[in-house]
C-alpha positions as CSV (number, residue, x, y, z in Angstrom):
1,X,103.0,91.1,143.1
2,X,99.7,90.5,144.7
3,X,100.0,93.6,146.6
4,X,100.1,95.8,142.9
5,X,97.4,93.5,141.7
6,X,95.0,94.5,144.7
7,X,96.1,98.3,144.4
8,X,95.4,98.3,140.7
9,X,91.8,97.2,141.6
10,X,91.2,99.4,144.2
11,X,92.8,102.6,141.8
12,X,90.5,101.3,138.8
13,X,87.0,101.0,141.2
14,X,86.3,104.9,141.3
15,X,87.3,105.1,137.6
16,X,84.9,101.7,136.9
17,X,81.9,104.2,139.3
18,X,82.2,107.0,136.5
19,X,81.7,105.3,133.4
20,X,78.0,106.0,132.0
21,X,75.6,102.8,132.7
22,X,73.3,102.8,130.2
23,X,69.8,101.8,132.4
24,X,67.2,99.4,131.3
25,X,64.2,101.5,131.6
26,X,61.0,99.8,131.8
27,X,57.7,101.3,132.2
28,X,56.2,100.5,135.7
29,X,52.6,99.2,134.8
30,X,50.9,99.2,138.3
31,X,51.7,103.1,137.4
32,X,51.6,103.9,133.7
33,X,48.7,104.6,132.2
34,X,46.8,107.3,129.3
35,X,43.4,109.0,129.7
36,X,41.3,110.3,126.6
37,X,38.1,112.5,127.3
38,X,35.3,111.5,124.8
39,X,32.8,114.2,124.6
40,X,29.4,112.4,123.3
41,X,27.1,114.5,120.5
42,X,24.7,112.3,119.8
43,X,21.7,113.6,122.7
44,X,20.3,116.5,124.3
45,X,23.3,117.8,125.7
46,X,27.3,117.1,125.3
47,X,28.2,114.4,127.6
48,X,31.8,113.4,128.6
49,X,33.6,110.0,129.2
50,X,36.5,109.6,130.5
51,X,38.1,106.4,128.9
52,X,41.4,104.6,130.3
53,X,44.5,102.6,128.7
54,X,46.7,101.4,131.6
55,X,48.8,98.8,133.0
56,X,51.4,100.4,130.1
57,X,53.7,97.7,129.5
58,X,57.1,98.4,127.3
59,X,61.0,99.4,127.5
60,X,63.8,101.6,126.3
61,X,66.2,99.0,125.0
62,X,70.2,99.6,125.0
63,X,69.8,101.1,121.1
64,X,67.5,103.5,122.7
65,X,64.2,102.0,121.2
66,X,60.9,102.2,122.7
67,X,58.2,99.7,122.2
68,X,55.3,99.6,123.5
69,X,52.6,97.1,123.1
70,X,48.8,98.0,123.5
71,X,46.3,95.1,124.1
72,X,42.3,95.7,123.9
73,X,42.9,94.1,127.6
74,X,44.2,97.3,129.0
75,X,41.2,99.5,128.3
76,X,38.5,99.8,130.2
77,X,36.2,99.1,127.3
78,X,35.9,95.6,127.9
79,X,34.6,95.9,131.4
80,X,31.7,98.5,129.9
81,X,30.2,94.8,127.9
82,X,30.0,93.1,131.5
83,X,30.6,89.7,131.0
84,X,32.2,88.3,127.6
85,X,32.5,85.0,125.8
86,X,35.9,82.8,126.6
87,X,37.3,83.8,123.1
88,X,37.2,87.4,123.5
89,X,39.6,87.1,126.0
90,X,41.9,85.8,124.1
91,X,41.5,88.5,121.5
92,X,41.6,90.4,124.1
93,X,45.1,89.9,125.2
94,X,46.1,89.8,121.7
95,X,48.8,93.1,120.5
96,X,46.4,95.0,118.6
97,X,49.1,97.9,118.1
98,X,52.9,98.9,119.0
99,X,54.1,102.2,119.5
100,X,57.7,102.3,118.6
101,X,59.9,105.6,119.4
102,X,64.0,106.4,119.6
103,X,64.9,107.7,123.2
104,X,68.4,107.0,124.2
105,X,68.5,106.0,127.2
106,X,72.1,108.1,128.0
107,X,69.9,111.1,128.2
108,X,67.6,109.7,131.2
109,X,70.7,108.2,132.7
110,X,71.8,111.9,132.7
111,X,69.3,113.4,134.6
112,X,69.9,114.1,138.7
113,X,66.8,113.7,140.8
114,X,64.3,116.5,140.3
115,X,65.8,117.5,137.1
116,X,63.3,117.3,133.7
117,X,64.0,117.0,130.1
118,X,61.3,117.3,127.5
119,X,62.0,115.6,124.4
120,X,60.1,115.5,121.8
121,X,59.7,111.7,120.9
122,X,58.3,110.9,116.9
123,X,56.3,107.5,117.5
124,X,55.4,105.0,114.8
125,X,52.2,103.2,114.7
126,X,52.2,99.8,114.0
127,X,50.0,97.7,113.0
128,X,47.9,95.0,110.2
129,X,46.0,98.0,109.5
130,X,47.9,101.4,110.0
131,X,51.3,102.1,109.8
132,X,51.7,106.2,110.5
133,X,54.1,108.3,112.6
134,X,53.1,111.1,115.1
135,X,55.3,113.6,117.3
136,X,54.9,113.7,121.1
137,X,56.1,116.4,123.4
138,X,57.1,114.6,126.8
139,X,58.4,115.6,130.0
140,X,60.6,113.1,131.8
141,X,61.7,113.8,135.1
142,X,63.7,112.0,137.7
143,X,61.7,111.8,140.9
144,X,64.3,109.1,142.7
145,X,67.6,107.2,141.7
146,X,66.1,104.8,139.6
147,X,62.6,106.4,138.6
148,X,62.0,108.7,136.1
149,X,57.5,110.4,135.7
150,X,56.8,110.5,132.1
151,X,53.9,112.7,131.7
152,X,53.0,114.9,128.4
153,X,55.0,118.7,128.1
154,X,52.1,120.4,126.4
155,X,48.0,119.8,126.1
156,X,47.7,116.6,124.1
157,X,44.6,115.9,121.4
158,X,43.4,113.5,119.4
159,X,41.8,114.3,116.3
160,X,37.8,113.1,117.2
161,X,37.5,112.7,113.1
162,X,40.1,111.1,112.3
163,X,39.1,108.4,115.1
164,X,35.6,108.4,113.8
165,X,37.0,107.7,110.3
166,X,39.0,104.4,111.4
167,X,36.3,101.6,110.6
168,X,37.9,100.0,113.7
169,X,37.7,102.6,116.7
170,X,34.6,103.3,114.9
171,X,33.0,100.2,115.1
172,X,34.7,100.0,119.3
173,X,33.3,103.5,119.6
174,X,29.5,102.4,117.7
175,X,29.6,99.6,120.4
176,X,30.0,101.9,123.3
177,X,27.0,104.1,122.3
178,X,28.8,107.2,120.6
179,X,27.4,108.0,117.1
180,X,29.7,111.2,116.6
181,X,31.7,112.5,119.2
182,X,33.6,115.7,119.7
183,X,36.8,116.6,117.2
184,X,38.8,117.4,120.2
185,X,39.6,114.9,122.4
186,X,42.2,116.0,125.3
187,X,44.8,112.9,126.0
188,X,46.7,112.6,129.5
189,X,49.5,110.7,130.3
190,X,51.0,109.8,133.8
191,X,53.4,107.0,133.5
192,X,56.7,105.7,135.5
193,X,59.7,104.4,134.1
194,X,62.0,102.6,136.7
195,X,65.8,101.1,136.3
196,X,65.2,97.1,136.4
């Protein structure tokens, strides 16, 4: 009887291999970051910045949500002030925004290394102050067995007006010196999702 019972496990194991695992996808922050490319007007001639968000922190959960969290702490405006009173650090590590999306994670799970999808992900914007959606274009492909490169599938822009018109990037923007800026602002993203 014990004999059946081992050679029912050892039938079941390859069968137990191919069932789908569903992957708890986490983005890699050390790796995961956006660039935007403010081109100043106010002055002589157009100058360009190159601004960063990184240390991307967020996950695909089992439902196939994505959140992700942005904190004032992971720009690079902060650093641009030099050194800061005690309580703007902790405004600074304070959730100012989550970006929330639908990617089921069966369709990363079913890539083979080197292989890309592009999926266009719709992404809601949370927060005290805005609440809108906007659709994204992104490539993910599988560069090892448990990392997948997230990067953007076509030029990505934001809208310089619309930022401008936000009393809040506005006033962030006023602090850093640009008046009026450029109405095309080009976005990159580079960022890593790995299999925790």
């Amino acid at each position: 009887m014990r004999r059946r019972a081992v050679k029912a496990l050892i039938a079941l194991f390859p069968l137990l291999l191919a069932l789908p695992v569903h992957a708890d996808w986490q983005l890699d922050p050390g790796q995961s970051r956006v660039q935007a490319s403010v081109t100043q007007l106010n002055g002589e001639t157009p100058q360009t910045h190159h601004h960063q968000v990184r240390d991307l922190q967020g996950d695909i959960s089992s439902d196939g949500t994505l959140r992700l969290p942005l904190k004032l702490s992971q720009t690079d405006v902060l650093e641009r002030f030099g050194e800061l009173p005690p309580w703007i650090g902790l405004l600074a590590n304070t959730t100012l925004v989550t970006l929330e999306a639908q990617m089921p994670p069966e369709r990363l799970d079913g890539l083979d290394i080197g292989e890309s999808l592009v999926e266009t992900l719709t992404f809601s914007v949370q927060s005290d102050m805005v609440n809108q959606q906007e659709s994204v274009p992104l490539r993910f492909t599988r560069e090892g067995l448990n990392e997948i490169r997230v990067t953007h599938a076509e030029p990505m822009a934001m809208d310089g007006r619309a930022l401008m018109a936000n009393t809040t990037v506005r006033t962030v923007m006023s602090l850093l010196g640009y008046q009026e800026i450029d109405e095309h602002v080009p976005v990159t993203l580079n960022a890593l999702l790995v299999n925790r």
